[in-house]
C-alpha positions in Angstrom: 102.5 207.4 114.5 99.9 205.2 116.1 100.0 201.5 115.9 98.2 198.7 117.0 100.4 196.6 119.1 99.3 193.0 121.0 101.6 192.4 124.0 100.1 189.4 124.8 96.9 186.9 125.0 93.9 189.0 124.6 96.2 192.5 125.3 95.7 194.9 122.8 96.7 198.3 122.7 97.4 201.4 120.3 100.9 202.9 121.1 102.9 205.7 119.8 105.9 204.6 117.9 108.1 206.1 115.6 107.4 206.3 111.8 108.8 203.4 109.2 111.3 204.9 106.6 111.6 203.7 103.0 113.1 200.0 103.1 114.9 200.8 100.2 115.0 202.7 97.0 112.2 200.6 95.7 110.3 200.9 97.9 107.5 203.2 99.1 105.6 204.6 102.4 102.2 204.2 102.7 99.6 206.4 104.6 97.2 203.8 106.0 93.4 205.0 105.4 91.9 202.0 106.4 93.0 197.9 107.1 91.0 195.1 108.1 90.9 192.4 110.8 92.0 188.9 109.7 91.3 185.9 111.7 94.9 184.7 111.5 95.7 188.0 113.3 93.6 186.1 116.0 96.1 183.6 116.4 98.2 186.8 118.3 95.4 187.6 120.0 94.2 184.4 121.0 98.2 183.3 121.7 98.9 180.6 119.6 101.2 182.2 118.2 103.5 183.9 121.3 105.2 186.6 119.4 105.2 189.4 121.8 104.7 192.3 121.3 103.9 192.8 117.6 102.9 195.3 115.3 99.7 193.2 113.9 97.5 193.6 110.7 98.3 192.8 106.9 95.4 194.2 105.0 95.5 197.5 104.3 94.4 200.5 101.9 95.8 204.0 101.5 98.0 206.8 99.5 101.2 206.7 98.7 103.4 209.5 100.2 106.7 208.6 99.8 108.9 206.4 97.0 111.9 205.6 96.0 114.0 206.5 93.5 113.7 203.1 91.8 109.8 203.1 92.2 108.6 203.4 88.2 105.0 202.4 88.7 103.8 204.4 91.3 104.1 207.8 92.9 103.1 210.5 95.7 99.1 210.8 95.6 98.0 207.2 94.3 95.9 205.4 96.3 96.3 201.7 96.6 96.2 198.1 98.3 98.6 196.2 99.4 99.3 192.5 99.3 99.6 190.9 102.3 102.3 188.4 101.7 105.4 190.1 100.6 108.4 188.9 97.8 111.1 190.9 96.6 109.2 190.9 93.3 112.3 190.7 91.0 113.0 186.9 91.2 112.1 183.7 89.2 109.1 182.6 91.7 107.6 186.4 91.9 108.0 186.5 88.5 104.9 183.8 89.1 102.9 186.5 90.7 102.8 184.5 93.9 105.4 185.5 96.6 105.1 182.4 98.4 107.6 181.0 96.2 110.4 183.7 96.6 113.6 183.1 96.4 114.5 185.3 99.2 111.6 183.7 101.6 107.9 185.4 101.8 107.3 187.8 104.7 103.7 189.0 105.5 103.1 192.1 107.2 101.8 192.4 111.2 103.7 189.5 111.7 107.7 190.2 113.4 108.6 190.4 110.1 107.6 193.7 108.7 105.7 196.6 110.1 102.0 196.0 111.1 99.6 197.2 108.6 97.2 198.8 111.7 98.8 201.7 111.8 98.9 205.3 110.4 102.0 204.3 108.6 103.4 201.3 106.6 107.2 201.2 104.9 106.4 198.4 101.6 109.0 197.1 100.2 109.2 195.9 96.1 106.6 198.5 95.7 106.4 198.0 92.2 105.4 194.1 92.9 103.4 194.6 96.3 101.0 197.7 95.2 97.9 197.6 92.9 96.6 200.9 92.4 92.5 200.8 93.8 90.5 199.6 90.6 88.1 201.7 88.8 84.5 200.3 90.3 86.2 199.3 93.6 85.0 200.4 96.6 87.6 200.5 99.7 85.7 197.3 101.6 86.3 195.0 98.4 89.6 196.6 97.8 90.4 195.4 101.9 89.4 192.1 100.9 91.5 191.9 97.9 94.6 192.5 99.4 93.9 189.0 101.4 90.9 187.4 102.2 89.4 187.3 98.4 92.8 185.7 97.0 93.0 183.0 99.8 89.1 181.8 99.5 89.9 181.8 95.6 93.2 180.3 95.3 92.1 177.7 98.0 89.3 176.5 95.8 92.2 176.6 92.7 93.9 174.7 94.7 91.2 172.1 95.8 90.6 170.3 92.2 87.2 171.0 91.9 85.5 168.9 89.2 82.9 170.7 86.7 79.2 170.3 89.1 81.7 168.8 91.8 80.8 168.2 95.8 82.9 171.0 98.0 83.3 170.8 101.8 84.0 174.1 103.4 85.1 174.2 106.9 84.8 177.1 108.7 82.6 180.1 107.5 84.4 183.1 108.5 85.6 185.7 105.7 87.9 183.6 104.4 85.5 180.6 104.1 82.6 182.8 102.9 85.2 183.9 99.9 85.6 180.2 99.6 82.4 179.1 99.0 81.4 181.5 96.4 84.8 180.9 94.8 84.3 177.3 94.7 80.9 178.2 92.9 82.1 180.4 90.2 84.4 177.8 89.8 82.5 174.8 88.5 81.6 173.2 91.9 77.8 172.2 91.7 77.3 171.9 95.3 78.8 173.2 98.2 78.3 172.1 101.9 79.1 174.7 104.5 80.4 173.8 107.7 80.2 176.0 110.9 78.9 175.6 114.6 77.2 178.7 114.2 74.3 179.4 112.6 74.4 182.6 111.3 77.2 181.9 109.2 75.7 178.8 107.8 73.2 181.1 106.5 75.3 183.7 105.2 76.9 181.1 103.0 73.9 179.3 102.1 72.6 183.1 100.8 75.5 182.8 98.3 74.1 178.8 97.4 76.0 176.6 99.5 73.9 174.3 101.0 74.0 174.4 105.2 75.4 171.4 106.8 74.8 170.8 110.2 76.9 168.1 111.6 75.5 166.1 114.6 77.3 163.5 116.7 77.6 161.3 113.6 80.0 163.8 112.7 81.6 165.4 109.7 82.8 162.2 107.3 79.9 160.0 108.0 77.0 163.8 107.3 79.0 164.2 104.0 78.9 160.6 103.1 74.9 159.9 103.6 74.8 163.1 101.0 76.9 161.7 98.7 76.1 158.4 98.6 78.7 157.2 100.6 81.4 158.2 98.4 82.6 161.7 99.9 83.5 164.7 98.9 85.8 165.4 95.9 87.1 168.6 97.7 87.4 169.9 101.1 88.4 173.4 101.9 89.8 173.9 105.5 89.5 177.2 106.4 90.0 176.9 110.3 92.7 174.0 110.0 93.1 172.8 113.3 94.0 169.5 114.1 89.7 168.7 114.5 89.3 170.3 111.0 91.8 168.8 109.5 91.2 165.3 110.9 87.6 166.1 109.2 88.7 167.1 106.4 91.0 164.0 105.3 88.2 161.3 106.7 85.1 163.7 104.7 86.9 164.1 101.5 86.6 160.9 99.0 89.4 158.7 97.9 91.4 160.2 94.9 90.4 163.3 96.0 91.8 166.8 97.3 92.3 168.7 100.7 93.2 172.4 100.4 93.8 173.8 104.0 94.1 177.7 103.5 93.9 178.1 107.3 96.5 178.9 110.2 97.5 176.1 111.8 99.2 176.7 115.4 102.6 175.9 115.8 102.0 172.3 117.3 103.7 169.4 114.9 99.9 167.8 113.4 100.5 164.2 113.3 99.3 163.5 109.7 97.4 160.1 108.9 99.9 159.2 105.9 99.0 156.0 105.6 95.5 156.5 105.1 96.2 159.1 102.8 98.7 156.7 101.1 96.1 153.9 100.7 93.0 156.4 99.8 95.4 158.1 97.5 94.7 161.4 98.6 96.1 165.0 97.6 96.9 167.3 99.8 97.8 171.0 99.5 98.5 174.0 101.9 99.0 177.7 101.1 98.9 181.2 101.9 97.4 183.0 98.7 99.5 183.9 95.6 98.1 187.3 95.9 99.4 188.9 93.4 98.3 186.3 90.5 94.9 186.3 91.7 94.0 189.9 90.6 93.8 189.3 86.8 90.9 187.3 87.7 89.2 188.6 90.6 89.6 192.4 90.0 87.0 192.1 86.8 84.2 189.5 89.1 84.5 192.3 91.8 83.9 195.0 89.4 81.1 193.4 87.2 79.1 192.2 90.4 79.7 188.1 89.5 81.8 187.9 92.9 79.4 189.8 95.5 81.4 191.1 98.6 79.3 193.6 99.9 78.0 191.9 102.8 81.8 190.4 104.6 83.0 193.4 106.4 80.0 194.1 109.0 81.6 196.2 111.1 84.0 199.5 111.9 86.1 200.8 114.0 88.3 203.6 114.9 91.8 202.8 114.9 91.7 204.1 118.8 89.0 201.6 119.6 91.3 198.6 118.1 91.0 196.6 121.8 87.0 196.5 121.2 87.4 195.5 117.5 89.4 192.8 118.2 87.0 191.4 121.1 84.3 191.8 118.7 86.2 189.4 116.1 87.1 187.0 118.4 83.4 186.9 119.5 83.5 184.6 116.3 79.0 185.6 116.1 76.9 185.1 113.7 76.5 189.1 113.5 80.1 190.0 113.6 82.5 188.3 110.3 84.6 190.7 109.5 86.1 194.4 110.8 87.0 197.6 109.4 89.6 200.2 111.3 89.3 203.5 109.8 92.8 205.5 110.3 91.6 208.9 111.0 95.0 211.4 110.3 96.6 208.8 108.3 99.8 211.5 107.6 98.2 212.1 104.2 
């Protein structure tokens, strides 16, 4: 099969290599019809994180052609998404619907640890846990965004104790912090700042009712603060979470209140301002999304139009033209947020 492989900073390439089998007898082979771009596949691309060469891409859509003999929920012919962070499904903190909390350690896929989801092929394991069947009223661009970027922008605001008519901070306004903003909306939040240097994205989010916030070289605590009156935020949302962003985000948000980073860090330590956060009694939380819990709620939005997604995925590829995809994401414009690779010949 053809897979997208990164060999190294900014070295992409689609290579032949040799189909996945079933992991197990719960588990189930996917035919890949179409996966997405996520930015934390740019930390391969970019190399912060030096894994060479791997198999890259976690968000994917297809049909099922091959299960397991202990597969119950699914079988040959049904087309579905996949979660990007994987659990065995059968344990006390999958039983949670969020894999994170596995007892036999998350794995995501396109990262070393399972097969890439860019590819005409993908072995899932727990297939019973890790599949949702493509809703009725889902089209195959929200159902890419489901099995990722939707869950993290909504369990980072979850996770960012909003108050009812609250003050959010969103840092970074890519397609995980354009998910975040209108999640922090629907959430209670009755104003939400959106923080980007470029423009266009500021505008994208301020189309969904943030309100643009251009920092200058006052910078980002002392922008918030003269809108708040002086107070702060009550929740940022770091969506880029580099050390910058998260220095930002822990001088922007107010004391008592709560920093949700829901980006990828690099693997440099981040030398964390405890003592401040001691004294300002801060709360701080980190995660990658508990996919799989996040569906009861966001599968119904998505379908009855409350949670608009028509307008994050702005581009396509073919899976062949994976090297120009990936230079148009790391672009990081205003015109490109988000990209599609259609797998023609999927082994359907």
């Amino acid at each position: 099969m053809r897979s997208v492989i990164v060999h190294g900073p900014r070295q992409v390439s689609v290579d032949v290599v040799p189909d996945p089998v079933l992991p197990d007898a719960g588990g189930a082979v996917v035919a890949v019809e179409a996966a997405a771009i996520c930015g934390s596949d740019l930390h391969f691309y970019d190399g912060d994180l030096p894994f060479f060469p791997v198999a890259v891409g976690h968000e994917v859509v297809g049909r099922v052609v091959e299960v397991g003999a202990d597969v119950r929920r699914f079988r040959v012919g049904d087309r579905v998404l996949v979660a990007s962070v994987a659990g065995c499904g059968a344990c006390v903190g999958c039983a949670t619907g969020d894999p994170v909390t596995c007892l036999q350690g998350a794995q995501v896929f396109g990262s070393g640890l399972l097969g890439g989801g860019q590819s005409e092929l993908l072995a899932v394991p727990a297939a019973d846990f890790q599949l949702l069947a493509v809703p009725e009223g889902i089209d195959d661009d929200a159902a890419l965004l489901l099995t990722d970027n939707l869950g993290t922008g909504w369990a980072g605001a979850q996770r960012a104790d909003i108050p009812p008519g609250g003050t959010v901070v969103v840092l970074g306004l890519g397609a995980v912090g354009q998910c975040a903003v209108r999640a922090a909306l629907l959430q209670g939040a009755g104003r939400v700042l959106a923080v980007d240097p470029v423009a266009g994205r500021r505008d994208r989010a301020a189309a969904s009712g943030a309100e643009p916030l251009v920092v200058g070289e006052e910078g980002l605590a002392e922008a918030v603060k003269a809108l708040t009156g002086g107070r702060g935020a009550d929740s940022v949302i770091d969506a880029v979470a580099t050390d910058s962003s998260l220095d930002d985000a822990l001088a922007a948000v107010r004391a008592g209140g709560t920093v949700s980073v829901i980006g990828v860090h690099d693997l440099a330590p981040y030398p964390l301002p405890v003592l401040m956060g001691v004294f300002r009694s801060l709360t701080l939380r980190m995660t990658t999304a508990p996919l799989h819990r996040t569906w009861a709620q966001l599968v119904p939005l998505v379908q009855h139009g409350r949670l608009h997604t028509g307008d994050l995925i702005t581009h396509r590829f073919a899976l062949d033209d994976a090297a120009a995809a990936y230079a148009a994401v790391a672009s990081r414009s205003a015109e490109v947020l988000k990209v599609r690779l259609d797998v023609a010949g999927s082994g359907a």
